[in-house]
C-alpha positions in Angstrom: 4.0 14.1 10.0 2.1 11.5 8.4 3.7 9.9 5.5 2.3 9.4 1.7 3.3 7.0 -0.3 1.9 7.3 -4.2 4.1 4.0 -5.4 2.4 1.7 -4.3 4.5 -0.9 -5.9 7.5 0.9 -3.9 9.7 -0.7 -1.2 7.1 0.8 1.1 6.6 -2.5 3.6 10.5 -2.6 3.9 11.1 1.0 5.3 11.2 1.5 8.8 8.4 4.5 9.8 8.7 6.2 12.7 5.2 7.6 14.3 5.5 11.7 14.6 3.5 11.9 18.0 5.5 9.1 20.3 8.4 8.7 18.2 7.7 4.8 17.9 9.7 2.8 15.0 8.5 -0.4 13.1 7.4 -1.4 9.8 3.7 -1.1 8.3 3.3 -4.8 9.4 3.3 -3.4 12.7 0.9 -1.2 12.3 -3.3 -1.0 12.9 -4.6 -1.1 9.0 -7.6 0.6 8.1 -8.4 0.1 4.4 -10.6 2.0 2.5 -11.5 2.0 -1.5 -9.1 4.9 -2.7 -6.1 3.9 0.2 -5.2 2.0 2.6 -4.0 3.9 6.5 -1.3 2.7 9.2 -2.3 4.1 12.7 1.1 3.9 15.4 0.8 0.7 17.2 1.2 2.6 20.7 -0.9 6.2 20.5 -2.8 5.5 17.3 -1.7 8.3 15.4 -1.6 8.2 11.7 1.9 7.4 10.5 1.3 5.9 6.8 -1.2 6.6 3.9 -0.4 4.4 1.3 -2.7 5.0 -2.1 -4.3 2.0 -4.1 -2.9 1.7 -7.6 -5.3 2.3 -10.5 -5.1 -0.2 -13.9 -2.3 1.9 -15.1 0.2 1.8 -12.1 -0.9 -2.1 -12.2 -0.4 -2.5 -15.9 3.1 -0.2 -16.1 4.6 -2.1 -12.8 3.7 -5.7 -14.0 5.1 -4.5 -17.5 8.1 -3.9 -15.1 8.0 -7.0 -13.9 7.3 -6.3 -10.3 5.7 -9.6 -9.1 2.6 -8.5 -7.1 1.7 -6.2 -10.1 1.5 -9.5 -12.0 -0.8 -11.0 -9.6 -2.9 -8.3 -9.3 -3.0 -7.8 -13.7 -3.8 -11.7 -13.7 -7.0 -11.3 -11.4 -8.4 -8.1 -13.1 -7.8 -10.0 -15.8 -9.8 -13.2 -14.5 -12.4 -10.6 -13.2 -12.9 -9.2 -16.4 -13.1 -12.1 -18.8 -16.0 -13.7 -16.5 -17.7 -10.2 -16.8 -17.5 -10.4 -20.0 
């Protein structure tokens, strides 16, 4: 079964996934990515099945996970922030 994670500030990358069709085991590094706008998707290294959907956060997971100090969530609140004060 494909996994969903809805955190994505979770400990996600360190968990060990195993693939539900060929019983494969690794990490998301491992994986084939295929991002897209709304999430990103983690195919099995050997059969290509779908193991891993992880969702992208919106501005309020960003904001409420830098708030918690979480340090990607910082990087990614000081570039929309960038972003937005040239748009502006």
């Amino acid at each position: 079964m494909t996994h969903t994670v809805d955190n994505y500030f979770s400990a996600w990358r360190d968990a060990r996934h195993a693939c539900p069709a060929c019983e494969w085991e690794g990490f998301s590094v491992q994986m084939e990515l295929e991002p897209h706008r709304e999430q990103s998707e983690y195919s099995c290294p050997h059969c290509e099945c779908l193991v891993l959907v992880v969702t992208h956060p919106d501005l309020a997971q960003v904001q409420a996970a830098a708030a918690d100090g979480h340090p990607e969530a910082l990087e990614q609140l000081a570039l929309l922030e960038a972003f937005n004060s040239r748009q502006g």
